[in-house]
C-alpha positions as CSV (number, residue, x, y, z in Angstrom):
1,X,0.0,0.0,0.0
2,X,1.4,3.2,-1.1
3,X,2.2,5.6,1.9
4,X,0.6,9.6,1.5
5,X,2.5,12.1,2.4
6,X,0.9,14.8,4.4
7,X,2.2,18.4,4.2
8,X,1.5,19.5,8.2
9,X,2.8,22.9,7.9
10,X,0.8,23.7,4.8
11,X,-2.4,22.4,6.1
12,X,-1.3,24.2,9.6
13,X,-1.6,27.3,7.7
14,X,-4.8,26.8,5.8
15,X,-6.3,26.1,9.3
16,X,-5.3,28.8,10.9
17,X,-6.3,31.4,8.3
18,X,-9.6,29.5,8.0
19,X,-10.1,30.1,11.7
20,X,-8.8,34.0,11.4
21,X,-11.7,34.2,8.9
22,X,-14.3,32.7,10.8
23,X,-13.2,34.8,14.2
24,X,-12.8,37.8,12.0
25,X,-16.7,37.2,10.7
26,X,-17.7,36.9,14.1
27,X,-16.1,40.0,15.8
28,X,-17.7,42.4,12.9
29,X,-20.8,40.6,12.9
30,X,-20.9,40.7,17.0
31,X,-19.1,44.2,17.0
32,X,-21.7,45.9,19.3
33,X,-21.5,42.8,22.0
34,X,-18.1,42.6,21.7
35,X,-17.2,46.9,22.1
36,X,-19.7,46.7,25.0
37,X,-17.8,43.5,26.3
38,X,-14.5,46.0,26.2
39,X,-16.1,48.9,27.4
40,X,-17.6,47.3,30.7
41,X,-13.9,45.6,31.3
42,X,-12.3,48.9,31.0
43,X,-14.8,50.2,33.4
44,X,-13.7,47.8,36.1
45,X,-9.8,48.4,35.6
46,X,-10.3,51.9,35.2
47,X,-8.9,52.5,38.9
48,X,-6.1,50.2,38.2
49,X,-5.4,52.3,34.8
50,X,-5.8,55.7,36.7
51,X,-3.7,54.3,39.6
52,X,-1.0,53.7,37.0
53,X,-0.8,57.0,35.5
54,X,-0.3,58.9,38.9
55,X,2.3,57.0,39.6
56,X,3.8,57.5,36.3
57,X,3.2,61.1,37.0
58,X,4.8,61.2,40.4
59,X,7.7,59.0,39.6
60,X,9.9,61.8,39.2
61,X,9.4,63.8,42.4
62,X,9.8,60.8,44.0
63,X,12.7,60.0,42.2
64,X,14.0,63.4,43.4
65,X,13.4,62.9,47.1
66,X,15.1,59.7,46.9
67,X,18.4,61.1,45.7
68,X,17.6,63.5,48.8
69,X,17.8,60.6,51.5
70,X,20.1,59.2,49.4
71,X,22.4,61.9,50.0
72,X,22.1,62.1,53.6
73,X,24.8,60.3,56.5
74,X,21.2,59.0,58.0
75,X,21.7,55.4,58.1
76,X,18.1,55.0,58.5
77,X,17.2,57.3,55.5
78,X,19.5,55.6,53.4
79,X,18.1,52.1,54.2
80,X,14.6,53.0,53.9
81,X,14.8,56.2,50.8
82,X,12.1,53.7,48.8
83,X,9.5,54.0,51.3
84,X,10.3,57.5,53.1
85,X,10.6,59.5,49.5
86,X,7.2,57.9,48.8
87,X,5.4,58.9,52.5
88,X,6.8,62.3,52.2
89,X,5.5,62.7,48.5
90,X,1.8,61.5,49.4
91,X,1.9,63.6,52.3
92,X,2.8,66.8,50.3
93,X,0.2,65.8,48.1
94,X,-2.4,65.3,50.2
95,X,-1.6,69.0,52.0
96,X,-1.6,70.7,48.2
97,X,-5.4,69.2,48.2
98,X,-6.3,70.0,51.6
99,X,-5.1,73.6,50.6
100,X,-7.2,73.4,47.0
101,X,-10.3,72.2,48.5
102,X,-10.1,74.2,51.6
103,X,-9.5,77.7,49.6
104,X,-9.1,77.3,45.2
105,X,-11.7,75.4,45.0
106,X,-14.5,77.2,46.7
107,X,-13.0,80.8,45.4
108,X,-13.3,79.4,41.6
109,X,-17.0,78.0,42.1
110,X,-17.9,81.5,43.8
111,X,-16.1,83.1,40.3
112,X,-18.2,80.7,38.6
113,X,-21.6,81.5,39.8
114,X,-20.7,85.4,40.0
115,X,-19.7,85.2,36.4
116,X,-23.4,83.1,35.2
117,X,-25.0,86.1,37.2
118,X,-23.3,88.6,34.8
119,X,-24.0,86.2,31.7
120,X,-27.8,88.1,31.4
121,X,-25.7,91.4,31.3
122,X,-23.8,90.2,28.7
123,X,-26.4,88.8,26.9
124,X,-28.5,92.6,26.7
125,X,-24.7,94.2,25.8
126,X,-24.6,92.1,22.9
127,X,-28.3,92.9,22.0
128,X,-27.6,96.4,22.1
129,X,-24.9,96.0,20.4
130,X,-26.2,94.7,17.3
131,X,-29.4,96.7,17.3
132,X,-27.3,99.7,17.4
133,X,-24.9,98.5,14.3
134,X,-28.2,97.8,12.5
135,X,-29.9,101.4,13.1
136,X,-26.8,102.6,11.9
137,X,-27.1,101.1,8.6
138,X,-23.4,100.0,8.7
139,X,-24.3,96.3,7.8
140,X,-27.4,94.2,7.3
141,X,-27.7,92.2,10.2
142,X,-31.1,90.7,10.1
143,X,-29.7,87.3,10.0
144,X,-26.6,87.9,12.2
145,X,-29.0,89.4,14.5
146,X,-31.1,85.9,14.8
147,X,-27.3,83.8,14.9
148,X,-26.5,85.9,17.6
149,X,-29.5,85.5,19.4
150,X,-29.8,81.7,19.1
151,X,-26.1,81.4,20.5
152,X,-26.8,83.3,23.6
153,X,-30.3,81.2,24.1
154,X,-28.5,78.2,23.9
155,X,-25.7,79.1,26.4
156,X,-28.3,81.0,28.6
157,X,-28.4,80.7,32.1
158,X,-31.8,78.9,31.9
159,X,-30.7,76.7,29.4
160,X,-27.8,75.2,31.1
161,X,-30.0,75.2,34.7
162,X,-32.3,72.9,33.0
163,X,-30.5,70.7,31.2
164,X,-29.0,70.1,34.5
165,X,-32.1,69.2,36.2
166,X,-33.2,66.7,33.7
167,X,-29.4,65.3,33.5
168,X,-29.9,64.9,37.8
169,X,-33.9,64.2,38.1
170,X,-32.6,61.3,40.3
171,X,-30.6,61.6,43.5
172,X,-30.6,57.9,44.2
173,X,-28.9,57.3,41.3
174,X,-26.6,60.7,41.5
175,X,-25.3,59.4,44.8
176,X,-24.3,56.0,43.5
177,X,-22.6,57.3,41.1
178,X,-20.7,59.6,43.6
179,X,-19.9,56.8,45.7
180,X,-18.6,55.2,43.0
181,X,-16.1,57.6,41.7
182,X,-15.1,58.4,45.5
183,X,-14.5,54.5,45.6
184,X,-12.8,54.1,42.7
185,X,-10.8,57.8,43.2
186,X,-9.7,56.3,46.7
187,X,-8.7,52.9,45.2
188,X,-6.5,54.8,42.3
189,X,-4.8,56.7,45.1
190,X,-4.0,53.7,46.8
191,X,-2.4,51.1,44.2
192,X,-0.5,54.4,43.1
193,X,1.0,54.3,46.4
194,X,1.9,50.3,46.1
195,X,3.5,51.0,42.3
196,X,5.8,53.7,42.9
197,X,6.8,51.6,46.5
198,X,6.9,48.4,44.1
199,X,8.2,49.9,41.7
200,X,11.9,48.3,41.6
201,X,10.4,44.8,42.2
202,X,7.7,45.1,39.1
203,X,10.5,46.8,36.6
204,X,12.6,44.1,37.4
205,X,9.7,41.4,36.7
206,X,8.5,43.3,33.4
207,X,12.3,42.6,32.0
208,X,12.9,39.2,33.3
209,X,10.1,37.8,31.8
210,X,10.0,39.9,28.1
211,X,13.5,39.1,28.2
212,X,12.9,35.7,28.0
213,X,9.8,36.1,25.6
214,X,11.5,38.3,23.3
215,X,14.3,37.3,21.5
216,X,17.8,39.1,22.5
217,X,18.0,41.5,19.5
218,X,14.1,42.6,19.6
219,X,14.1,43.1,23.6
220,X,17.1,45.6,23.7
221,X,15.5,47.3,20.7
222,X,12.0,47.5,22.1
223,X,13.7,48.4,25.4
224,X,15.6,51.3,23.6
225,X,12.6,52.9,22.2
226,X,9.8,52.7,25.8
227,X,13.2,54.7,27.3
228,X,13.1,57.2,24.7
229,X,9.9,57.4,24.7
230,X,9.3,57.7,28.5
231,X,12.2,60.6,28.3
232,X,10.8,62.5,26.0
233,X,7.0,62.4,26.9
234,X,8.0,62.3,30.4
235,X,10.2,65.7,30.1
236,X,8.1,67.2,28.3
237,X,4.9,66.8,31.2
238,X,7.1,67.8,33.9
239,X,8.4,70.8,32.1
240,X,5.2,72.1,30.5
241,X,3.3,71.1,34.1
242,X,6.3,73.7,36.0
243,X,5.9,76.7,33.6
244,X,2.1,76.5,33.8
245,X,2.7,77.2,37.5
246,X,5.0,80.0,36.8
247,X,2.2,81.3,34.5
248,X,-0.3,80.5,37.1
249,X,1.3,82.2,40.1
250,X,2.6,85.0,37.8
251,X,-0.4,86.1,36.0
252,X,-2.6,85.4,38.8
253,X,-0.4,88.2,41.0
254,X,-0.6,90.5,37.8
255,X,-4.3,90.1,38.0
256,X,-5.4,90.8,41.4
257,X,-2.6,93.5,41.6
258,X,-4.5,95.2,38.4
259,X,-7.8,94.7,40.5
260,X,-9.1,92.6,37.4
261,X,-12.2,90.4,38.1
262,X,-11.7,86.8,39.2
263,X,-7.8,87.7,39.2
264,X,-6.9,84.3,40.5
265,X,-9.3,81.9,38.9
266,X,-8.3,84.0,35.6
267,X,-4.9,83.1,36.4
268,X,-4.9,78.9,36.6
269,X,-7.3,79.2,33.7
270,X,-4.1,81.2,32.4
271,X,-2.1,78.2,33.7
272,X,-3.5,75.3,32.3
273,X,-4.2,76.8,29.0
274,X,-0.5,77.4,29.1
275,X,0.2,74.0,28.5
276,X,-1.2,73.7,25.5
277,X,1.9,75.1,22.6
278,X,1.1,78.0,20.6
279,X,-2.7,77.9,20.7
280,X,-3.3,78.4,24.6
281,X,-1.6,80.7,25.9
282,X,-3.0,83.4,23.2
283,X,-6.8,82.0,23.5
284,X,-6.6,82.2,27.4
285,X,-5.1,85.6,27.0
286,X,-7.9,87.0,24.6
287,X,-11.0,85.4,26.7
288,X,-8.9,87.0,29.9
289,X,-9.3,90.4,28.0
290,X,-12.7,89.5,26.8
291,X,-14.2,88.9,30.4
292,X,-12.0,91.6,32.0
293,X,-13.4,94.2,29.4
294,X,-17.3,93.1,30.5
295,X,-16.7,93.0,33.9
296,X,-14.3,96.4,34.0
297,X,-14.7,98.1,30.7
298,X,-12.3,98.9,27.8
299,X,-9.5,100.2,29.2
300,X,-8.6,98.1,32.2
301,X,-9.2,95.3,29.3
302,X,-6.4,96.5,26.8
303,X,-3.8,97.2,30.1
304,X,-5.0,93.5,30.9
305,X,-4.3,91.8,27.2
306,X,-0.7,94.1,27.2
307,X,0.0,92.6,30.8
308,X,-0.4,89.0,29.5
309,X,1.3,89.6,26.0
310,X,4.4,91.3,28.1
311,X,3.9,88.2,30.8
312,X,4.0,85.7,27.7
313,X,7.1,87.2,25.8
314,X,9.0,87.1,28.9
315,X,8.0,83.0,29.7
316,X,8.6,82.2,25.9
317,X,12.2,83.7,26.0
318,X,13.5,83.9,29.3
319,X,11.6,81.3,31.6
320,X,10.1,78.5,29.5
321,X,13.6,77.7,27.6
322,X,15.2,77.4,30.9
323,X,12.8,75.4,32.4
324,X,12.3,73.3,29.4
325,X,16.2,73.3,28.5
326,X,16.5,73.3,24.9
327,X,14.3,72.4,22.1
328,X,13.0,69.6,20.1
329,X,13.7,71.3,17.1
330,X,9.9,70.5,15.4
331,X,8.9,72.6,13.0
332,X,6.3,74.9,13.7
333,X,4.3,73.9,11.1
334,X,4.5,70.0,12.3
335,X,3.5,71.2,15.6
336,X,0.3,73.6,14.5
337,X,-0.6,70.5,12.1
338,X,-0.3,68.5,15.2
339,X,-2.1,70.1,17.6
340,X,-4.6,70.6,15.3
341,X,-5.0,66.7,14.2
342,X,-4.9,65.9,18.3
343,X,-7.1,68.6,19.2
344,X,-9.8,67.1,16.7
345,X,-9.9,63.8,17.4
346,X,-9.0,63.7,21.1
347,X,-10.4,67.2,22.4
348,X,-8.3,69.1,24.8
349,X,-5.5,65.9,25.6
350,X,-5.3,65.6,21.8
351,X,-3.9,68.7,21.6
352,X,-1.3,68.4,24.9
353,X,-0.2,65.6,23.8
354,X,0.2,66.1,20.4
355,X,3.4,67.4,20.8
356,X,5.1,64.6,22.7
357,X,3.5,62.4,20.3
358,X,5.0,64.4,17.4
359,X,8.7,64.8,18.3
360,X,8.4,60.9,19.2
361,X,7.3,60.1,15.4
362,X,10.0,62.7,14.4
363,X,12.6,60.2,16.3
364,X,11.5,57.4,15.2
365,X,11.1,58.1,11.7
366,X,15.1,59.8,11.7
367,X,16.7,56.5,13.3
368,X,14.9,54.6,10.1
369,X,16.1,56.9,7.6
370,X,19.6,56.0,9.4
371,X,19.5,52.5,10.7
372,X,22.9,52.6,11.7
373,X,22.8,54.8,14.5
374,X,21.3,51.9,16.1
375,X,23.0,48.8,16.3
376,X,22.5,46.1,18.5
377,X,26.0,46.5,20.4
378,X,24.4,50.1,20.9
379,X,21.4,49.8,22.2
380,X,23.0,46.9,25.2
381,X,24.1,50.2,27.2
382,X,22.7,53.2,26.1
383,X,23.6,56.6,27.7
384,X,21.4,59.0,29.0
385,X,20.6,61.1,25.9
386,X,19.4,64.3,26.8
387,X,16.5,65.3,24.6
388,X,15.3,68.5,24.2
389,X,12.1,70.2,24.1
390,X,10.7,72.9,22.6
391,X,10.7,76.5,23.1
392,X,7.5,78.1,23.3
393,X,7.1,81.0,20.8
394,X,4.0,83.1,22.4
């Protein structure tokens, strides 16, 4: 009897593809089911994910006060820098929020609510406004006139007051919901706490084991690019994060020195719109001179926007580059294309992190125009490269 010979591997293959056709089939077919499946498992590791990311965020201060007890003769604060360096961190933290709670936050919600009380005023400026333009025959507005006035209903004070009480017509299920985010806030702040203590123990793990998963080559490669990557996204938080405060504390004094309304809360809106490149700085600035001119008329409004423009100049070339330390030498236009790509697909993160994201393609498409700048006997020990980031132009 003749013997058949069997190809394995080729009939390996057709199997698997058939089944990579059949799965395929069923995840677009059961795409809703299967999104949902995602969604409600993301839900529950949400704290876990959130817990992460502070601790990614407060790895280097903590990295900083362990050089601190590092430094010091203290036997017992060089034998125990992992776990002091992260007490001392959480309990500066948790003083910052005790201070924010206890004082920012209730000044900002009283800006707030004395800011929707001026929003009719603003609303019958406007009105007047146009109706005067009209009567003057300098432009047909009939239909501006109605644009106008379907803008201002839709952000009216009523408006928002009732799409709030529909959006809250139950407290039972309001205060589940704020238990759970209190829950799931107090359970992020915790496993932070256990990474950045564990966080030796779990970096040593994660290359142990992809070490041995990986093959020699492809690990010290892949290990390269997560440390570029971390330096240059991490720089880049840390050093946009410190010149916001500048900004903060500096505009905010500028503010309330200039008797400007809501000088402070003006001032960390100031802030955090500073950490957004190019755009803003310049938008936080105008709507600054925009409220200020409502609230205190025309000419405290212009001394307000030339406070700013003076306050930005200075922070683009004296204090950011300092701060920041160099440049990451992307275009402009790649990072206006950037932030504008981010910005509409991801909202207000798009466009922070667009930049990061940016100078991160920009490296890694360089190093494959020239692969060899990297070579595996490279990559085994690879210095601290300093990368720079980029210098604000207000």
């Amino acid at each position: 009897m003749k013997k058949i010979d069997v190809n394995w591997n080729q009939w390996i293959i057709r199997f698997s593809f058939a089944m990579l056709v059949i799965i395929g089939y069923k995840v677009i077919s059961n795409y809703n089911a299967i999104f949902s499946s995602i969604q409600s498992f993301t839900h529950i590791i949400s704290p876990f994910i959130i817990g992460f990311v502070i601790a990614y965020l407060l790895n280097g201060p903590q990295e900083l006060l362990k050089r601190l007890f590092n430094k010091s003769s203290n036997k017992f604060l060089n034998k125990y820098q992992q776990g002091l360096s992260v007490l001392l961190l959480y309990l500066i933290l948790i003083f910052l929020l005790f201070l924010a709670l206890n004082f920012i936050v209730p000044l900002m919600i009283n800006n707030i609510i004395e800011l929707l009380k001026l929003v009719p005023s603003f609303i019958n400026y406007i009105s007047r406004l146009v109706t005067q333009l009209e009567n003057d025959g300098l432009i047909e507005l009939l239909s501006l006139e109605k644009v106008v006035q379907n803008i201002l209903n839709s952000f009216s004070l009523d408006t928002v007051l009732s799409q709030s009480s529909q959006s809250l017509t139950s407290i039972g299920l309001l205060s589940i919901s704020l238990s759970s985010v209190i829950f799931n806030a107090a359970l992020a702040f915790i496993i932070s706490i256990y990474v950045l203590a564990y966080k030796t123990s779990l970096l040593d793990f994660s290359n142990r084991f992809f070490s041995k998963l990986l093959p020699n080559h492809t690990f010290l490669k892949a290990k390269y690019w997560i440390q570029t990557t971390n330096r240059v996204f991490y720089k880049f938080i840390s050093s946009q994060f410190l010149d916001a405060c500048v900004i903060a504390i500096s505009s905010s004094i500028i503010l309330t020195v200039m008797k400007v309304p809501f000088g402070i809360s003006l001032g960390l809106f100031l802030g955090v719109s500073n950490m957004i490149p190019y755009f803003g700085s310049i938008v936080a600035a105008i709507a600054t001179a925009i409220i200020t001119f409502f609230t205190s008329g025309l000419n405290l409004a212009v001394a307000t926007l030339i406070a700013l423009t003076i306050l930005q100049q200075i922070d683009g070339n004296f204090i950011g580059p300092r701060i920041m330390a160099g440049a990451l030498n992307l275009n402009p236009i790649v990072i206006i294309i950037s932030i504008t790509i981010g910005g509409a697909y991801f909202n207000v993160i798009g466009m922070f992190l667009a930049v990061p994201v940016a100078a991160i393609i920009k490296i890694v498409t360089m190093n494959w125009l020239d692969k060899d700048k990297i070579t595996p006997s490279a990559v085994v020990d690879i210095p601290e490269i300093e990368l720079e980031v980029h210098e604000k132009k207000k």
